[in-house]
N, C-alpha and C positions, 0 to 999 in steps of 0.2 A: 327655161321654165315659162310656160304660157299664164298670161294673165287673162285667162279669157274673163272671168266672173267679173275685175273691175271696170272689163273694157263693156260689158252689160248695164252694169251699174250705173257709169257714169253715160250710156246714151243714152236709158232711161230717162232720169232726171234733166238733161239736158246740160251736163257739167261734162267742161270740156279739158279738165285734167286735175289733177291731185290736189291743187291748190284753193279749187274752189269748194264754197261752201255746199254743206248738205241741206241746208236751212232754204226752202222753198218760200214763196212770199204767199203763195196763194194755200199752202197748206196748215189746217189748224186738224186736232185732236177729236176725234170720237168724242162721247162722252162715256165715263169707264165701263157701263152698262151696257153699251150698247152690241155686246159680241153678236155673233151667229147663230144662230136662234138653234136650241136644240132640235134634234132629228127624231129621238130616242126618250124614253122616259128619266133619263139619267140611273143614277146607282140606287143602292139597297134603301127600300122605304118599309122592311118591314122588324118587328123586336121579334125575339128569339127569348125561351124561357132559357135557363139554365139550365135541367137537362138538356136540352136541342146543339149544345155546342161543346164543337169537336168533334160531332157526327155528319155525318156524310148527306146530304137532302137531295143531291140532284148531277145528272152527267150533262156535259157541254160536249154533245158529237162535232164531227168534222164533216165532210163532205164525204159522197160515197167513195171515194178512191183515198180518202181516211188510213195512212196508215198507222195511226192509235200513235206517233211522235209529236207528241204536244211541249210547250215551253212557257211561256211565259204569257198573259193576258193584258188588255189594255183599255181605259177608254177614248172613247171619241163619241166626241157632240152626239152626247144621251144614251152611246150602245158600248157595250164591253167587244169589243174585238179579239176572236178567236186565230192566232197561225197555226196551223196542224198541215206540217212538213217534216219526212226523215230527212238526215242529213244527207241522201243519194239523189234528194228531189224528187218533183212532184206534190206537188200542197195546194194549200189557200189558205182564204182569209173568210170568217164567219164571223156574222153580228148580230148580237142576242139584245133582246129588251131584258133589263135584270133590275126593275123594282121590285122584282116579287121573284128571289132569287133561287127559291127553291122551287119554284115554276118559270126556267127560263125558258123564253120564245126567241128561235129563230126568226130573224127577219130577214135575210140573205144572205149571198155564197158565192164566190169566184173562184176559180182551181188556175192551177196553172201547172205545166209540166216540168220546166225549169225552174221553178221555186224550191230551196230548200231551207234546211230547221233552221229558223229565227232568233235570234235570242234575244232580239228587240227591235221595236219599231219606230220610225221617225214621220212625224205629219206633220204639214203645214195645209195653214186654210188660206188661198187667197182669194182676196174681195172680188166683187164687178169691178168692172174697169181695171184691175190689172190685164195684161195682157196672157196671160198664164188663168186668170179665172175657174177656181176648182178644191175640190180637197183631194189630199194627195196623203199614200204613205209609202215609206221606204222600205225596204225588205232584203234578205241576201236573196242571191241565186248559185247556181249552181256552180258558173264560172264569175261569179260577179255580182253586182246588187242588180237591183225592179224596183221601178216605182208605178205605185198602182193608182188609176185613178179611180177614188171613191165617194165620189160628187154622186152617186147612187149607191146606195148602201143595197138595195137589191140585185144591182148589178155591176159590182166591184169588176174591173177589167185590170190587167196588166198593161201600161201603154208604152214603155220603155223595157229593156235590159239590155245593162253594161255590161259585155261578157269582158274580162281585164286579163293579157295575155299571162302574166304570171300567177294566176287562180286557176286550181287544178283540181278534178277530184279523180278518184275513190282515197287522196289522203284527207284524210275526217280533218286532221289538225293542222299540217306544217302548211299548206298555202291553200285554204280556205279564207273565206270573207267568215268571221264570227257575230262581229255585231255592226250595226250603223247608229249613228246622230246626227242627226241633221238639223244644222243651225243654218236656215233657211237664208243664202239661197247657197250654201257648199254642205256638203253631204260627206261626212267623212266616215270611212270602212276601216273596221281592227281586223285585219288580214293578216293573221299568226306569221309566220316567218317574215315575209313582205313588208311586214310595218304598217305603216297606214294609210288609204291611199285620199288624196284630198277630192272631189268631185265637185266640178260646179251644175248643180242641178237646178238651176235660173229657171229652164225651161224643161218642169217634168216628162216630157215624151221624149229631151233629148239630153241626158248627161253627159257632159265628158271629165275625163279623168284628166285631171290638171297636174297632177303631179303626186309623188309617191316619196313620202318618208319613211324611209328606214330608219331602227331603232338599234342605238349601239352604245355598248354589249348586246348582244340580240335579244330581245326579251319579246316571247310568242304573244301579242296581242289579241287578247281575248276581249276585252271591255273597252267603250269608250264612250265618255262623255265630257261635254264642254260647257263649260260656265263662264260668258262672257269671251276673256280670253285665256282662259285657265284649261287646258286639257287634260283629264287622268287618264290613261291606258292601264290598264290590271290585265294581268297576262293569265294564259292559260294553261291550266295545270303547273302556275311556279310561283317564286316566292318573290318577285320583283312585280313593282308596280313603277309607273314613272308620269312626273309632272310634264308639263310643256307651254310653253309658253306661243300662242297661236292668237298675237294680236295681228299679223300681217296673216289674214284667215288660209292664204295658201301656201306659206312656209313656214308650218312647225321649227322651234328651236326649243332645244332644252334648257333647262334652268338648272341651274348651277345650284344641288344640292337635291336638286328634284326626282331622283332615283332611292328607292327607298324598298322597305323588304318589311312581311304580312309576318309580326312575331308574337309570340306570348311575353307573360310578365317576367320571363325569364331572359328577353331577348334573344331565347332562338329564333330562326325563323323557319315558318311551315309553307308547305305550298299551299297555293286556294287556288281554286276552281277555277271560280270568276271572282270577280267584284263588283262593287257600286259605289255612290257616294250620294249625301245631303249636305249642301253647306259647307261646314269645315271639316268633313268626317269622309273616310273612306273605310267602307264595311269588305269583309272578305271571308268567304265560308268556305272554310277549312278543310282539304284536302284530305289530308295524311295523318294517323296520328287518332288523336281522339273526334274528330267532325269538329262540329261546333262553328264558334263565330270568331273570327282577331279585326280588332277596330285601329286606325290611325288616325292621327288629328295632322289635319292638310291646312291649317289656316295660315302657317307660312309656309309656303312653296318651297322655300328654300331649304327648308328644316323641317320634313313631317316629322313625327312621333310618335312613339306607343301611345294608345289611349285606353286600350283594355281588350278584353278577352274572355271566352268562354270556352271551357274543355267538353264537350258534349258526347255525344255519341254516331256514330255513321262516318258519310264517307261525303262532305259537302260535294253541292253541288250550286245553286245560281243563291242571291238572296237579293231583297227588296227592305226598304224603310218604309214605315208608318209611322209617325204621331208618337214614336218614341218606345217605335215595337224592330225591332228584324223578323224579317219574317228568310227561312234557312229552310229549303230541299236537303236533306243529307241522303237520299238511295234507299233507304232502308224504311227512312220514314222521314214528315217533313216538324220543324218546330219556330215556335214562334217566343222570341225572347225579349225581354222587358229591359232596355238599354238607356232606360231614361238616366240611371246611376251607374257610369260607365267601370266606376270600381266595385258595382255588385252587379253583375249582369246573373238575373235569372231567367229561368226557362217555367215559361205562363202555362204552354200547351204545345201538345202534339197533333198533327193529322196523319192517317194513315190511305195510302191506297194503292192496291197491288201493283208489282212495278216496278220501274226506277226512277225511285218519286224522284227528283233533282231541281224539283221547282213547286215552290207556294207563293201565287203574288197575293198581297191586299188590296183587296175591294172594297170599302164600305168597310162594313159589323161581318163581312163575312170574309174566307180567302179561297183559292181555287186552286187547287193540290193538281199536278200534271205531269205526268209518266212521259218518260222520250223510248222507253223498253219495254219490253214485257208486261204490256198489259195484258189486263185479262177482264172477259167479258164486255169485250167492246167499250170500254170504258177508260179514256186516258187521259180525261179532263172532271175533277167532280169538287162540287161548290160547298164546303164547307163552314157555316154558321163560328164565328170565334168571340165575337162579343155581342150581348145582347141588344143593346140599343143602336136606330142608325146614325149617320153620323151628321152632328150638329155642329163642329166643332170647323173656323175658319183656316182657312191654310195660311200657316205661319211665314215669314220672311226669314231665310237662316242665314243668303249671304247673297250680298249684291257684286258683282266683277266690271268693270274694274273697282275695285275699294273704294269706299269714303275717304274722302281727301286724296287721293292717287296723284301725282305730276307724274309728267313726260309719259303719256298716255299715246301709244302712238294714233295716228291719225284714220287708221283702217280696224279700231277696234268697236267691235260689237259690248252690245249688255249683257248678261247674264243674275239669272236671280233663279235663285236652288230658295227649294219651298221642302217644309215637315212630310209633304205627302205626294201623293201623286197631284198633279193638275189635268185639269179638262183642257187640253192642247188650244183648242180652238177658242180658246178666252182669253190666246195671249194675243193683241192687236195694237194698233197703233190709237190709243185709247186707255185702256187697261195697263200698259208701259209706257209713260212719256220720256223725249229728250229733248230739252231747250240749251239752246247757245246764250250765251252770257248777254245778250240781246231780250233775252226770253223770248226767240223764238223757234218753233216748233221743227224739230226735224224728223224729218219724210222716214221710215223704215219700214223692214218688215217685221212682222211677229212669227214665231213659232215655239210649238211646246213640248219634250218629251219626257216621260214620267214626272219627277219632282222639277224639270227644269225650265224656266221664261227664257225665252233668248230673244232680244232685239236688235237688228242688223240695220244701220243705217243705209239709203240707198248710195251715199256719194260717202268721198272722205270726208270728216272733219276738220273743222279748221285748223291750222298752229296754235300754239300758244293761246287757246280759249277754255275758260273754264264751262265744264258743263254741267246740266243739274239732270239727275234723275227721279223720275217719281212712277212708281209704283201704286199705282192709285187704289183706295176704300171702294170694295163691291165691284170690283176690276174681274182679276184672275178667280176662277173658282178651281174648287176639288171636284170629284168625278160627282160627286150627291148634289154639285147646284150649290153651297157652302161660300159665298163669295169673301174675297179678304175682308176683312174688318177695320183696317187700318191703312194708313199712309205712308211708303215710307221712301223719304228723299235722300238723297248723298248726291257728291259732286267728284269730277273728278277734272284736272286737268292736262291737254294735250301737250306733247313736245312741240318745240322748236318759237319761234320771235312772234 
C-alpha cells in the first residue's frame, strides 16, 4: 500500500518522519473572521408571504448540452452551485447569485464530456502561498472522479480526471463512483461494488488513487461521509449502512459493531436509496414499502440504533438535514419533515415538479426540487419558497470527532465537526478550527468543508502521548446566508503511545 499523501505531508512541513511534531514555531492562527472573502451575494435574503410557499417561483437551467439530469445543489463562497450531468456523462457545473431566489442570475458555466450525475460534491479553498493555491471541487466522472478548478466562477475548467481501472459504465450501479468527500487533502469515492477507493488529491491537477477498500459482506456504496475519523458508507438501493473507522486516513478498518441496517419501529429493515448523516444521526429515505424517512443514532459506533421513522408515500430517493427539518425526494413528489421529535416525526410540506423528482436540497427559507428523468418543459431544477423568513439563525455544533476526552487517538487523525446545516465550505480554515499541543501551540493544517461537515487535517503526524485541545471558534464557520457560529466550542482529546 503506497503512502503517498504522508510522504506530501511531511516534506511540506519539513518533518522528517512520524515521530515528529506537527506544531510549527513560526505558525499562529488566523483570526476566526478572517475566511475568504465572498465571491457571490451569499443565500436567500428575501421573506415569502404564506401563500408563496410550496410554489414553484423559478428554474435553475444547465448549460446548452443540458441534459434536464439534475441532483443535488450546493454553496460556495456567495453562489449556489449547479451539477447537471446524466449518469452516461457529459455535464457541468453552474453558478447562480440567489439572494433574490426567485430571480436567480447566472454567473458562469463549465461543461465537460466525461462528467457524469453527481450526487455530491467536495471543495477545498486553499490560501496564497500554498503550493496548490486555488478553489477546487470534486466530482464523479464517467470512469472515475474530476476535480475542477473554480478559482473563476466564470470560467470553471476541469484540470484533472482519475479514470480508475475497475470503474465501468453503461452499469448505472455495480462499478460506478456514486459519491465523493473529501477531507482535504485524501478524497474518498463510494464506488458501489468496489468499495471505496481512498485518493490523495494533495495536488488537485494530479490525484492518485492510493488504495481501495473493499467492503465485506459486500454492501453497494452509495454514500459517503467522514467526521474527523469516523466514516459512514450507506449503500445503494440496500438495507446496510456501515461505520469505519479511518484515523490512519488511508486504511479504512471497520468497527466492530459498526455494520448496522435502515429499520422501522418494528425493527424490520427497508432498503433506502441513499443516505446522509448530522452529528449522531444517520438519515435514510426509504426505498421500498411506504417512502418516507428511517433515522439511526450513530453516537456509538459500535452500537447504532433505531431512532425513528416515518411511513410516508413514494419511492425515496437522496435526502438532506436542515435545522431540524429532512428534507426527502421520493419520485412522485418531494417532502419536507419536521424531525426535531424524532418519536413524532411529521410531514410540514410537499414540492411538486414533473419528473423524477428524487431530490430536494435546503437552501436558506427556500429548497430546490431536481428531476434526474423525465422532465418536462425544459425544466429539471426549480426553486421552491418553504419558509417564509431568511435565515438568521447560527449553525449549531452537533458533534466534534475525535470525542471529548477520547485517549489513544491515533497519531494521523484528523478533526471533524458535523454542524445543524449546511456550511459555507470556504469558512473552514485554519483560524475558524483551531489545534493546540499541550504546549498551547498552534498546529499547521488544512481546512475543508462539505455540506454539514468541518474537517481539519493536520499537515504532520501528531505527537504520542499529548493531549490536545480543540476549538471551534465564535463568528468562525458560517451557514450558506453569512450566519457565523455564535459560540465556542473546545474538547480535548488524547493521542496513543509514551
Amino acid at each position: 500500500m503506497k503512502r503517498i499523501g504522508m510522504a506530501v505531508l511531511l516534506a511540506l512541513t519539513g518533518c522528517t518522519s512520524a515521530g515528529d511534531t506537527a506544531t510549527e514555531a513560526t505558525f499562529s492562527f488566523a483570526a476566526p473572521n478572517d475566511r475568504p472573502p465572498l465571491r457571490g451575494p451569499g443565500g436567500p435574503a428575501q421573506t415569502f408571504s404564506s401563500d408563496a410557499l410550496w410554489e414553484n417561483c423559478a428554474a435553475l437551467p444547465g448549460g446548452e448540452q443540458d441534459a434536464l439530469h439534475h441532483n443535488l445543489v450546493v454553496p460556495y463562497r456567495g453562489h449556489l452551485v449547479l451539477p447537471w450531468a446524466p449518469e452516461w456523462s457529459r455535464g457541468g457545473l453552474s453558478f447562480f447569485e440567489m439572494d433574490d431566489p426567485c430571480n436567480p442570475v447566472k454567473v458562469g458555466e463549465g461543461f465537460h464530456e466525461r462528467m457524469r450525475e453527481s450526487h455530491s460534491l467536495g471543495f477545498v479553498h486553499l490560501p496564497d502561498g500554498d503550493p496548490h493555491a486555488g478553489d477546487y471541487v470534486a466530482v464523479t466522472g464517467i470512469r472515475g472522479v474530476q476535480i475542477w478548478d473554480i478559482s473563476s466562477v466564470e470560467q470553471p475548467e476541469a484540470i484533472s480526471y482519475l479514470e480508475i481501472e475497475t470503474v465501468f459504465y453503461p452499469d448505472a450501479y455495480a462499478r460506478v463512483v456514486l459519491s465523493v468527500f473529501w477531507q482535504y487533502p485524501y478524497l474518498y469515492a463510494a464506488a458501489a461494488d468496489n468499495g471505496i477507493f481512498v485518493i490523495d488529491a494533495t495536488d488537485p491537477a494530479a490525484p492518485e488513487l492510493v488504495t481501495t477498500y473493499p467492503i465485506e459482506p459486500a454492501l453497494r456504496a452509495g454514500g459517503v461521509f467522514v467526521t474527523g475519523n469516523l466514516m459512514l458508507v450507506t449503500s445503494a438501493e440496500g438495507t446496510d449502512a456501515v461505520l469505519l473507522d479511518v484515523s490512519d486516513p488511508i486504511a479504512p478498518q471497520p468497527i466492530g459493531g459498526g455494520r448496522f441496517s435502515s429499520t422501522d419501529a418494528s425493527g424490520d429493515a427497508w432498503e433506502a436509496y441513499h443516505g446522509n448523516t448530522t452529528g449522531d444521526l444517520a438519515f435514510f429515505a426509504r426505498k421500498e414499502g411506504s417512502g418516507g424517512l428511517m433515522v439511526a443514532d450513530i453516537s456509538d459506533p459500535t452500537a447504532p440504533v433505531y431512532a425513528g421513522d416515518y411511513a410516508g408515500s413514494g419511492n425515496g430517493g437522496y435526502v438532506f438535514y436542515d435545522e431540524g427539518f429532512a428534507f426527502v425526494g421520493l419520485s412522485s413528489h418531494a417532502a419536507v419533515y419536521d424531525v426535531r421529535d424524532l418519536s413524532a416525526i411529521t410531514e410540514v410540506g410537499r414540492g411538486e415538479l414533473p419528473g423524477d423528482l428524487d431530490t430536494i436540497t435546503p437552501y436558506g427559507n427556500v429548497a430546490i426540487l431536481s428531476v434526474d428523468d423525465d422532465a418536462e418543459d425544459g425544466i429539471a431544477s426549480a426553486v421552491m419558497p418553504w419558509t417564509e423568513a431568511p435565515d438568521t439563525a447560527a449553525p449549531q455544533v452537533r458533534r466534534v470527532e475525535p470525542a471529548d476526552g477520547a485517549v489513544g487517538v491515533a497519531t494521523t487523525s484528523r478533526v471533524g465537526v458535523a454542524f445543524n446545516e449546511f456550511i459555507e465550505p470556504s469558512s473552514v480554515f485554519p483560524g475558524s478550527i483551531r489545534l493546540f499541543d499541550a504546549d498551547g501551540g498552534a498546529v499547521d493544517g488544512w481546512g475543508s468543508g462539505q455540506e454539514n461537515i468541518a474537517s481539519y487535517a493536520p499537515k504532520a503526524p501528531l505527537r504520542p502521548g499529548t493531549t490536545y485541545t480543540v476549538e471551534v471558534l465564535s463568528d468562525g464557520i458560517t451557514d450558506l446566508n453569512g450566519n457565523p457560529t455564535d459560540a465556542t466550542t473546545t474538547t480535548t482529546f488524547t493521542t496513543a503511545g509514551p
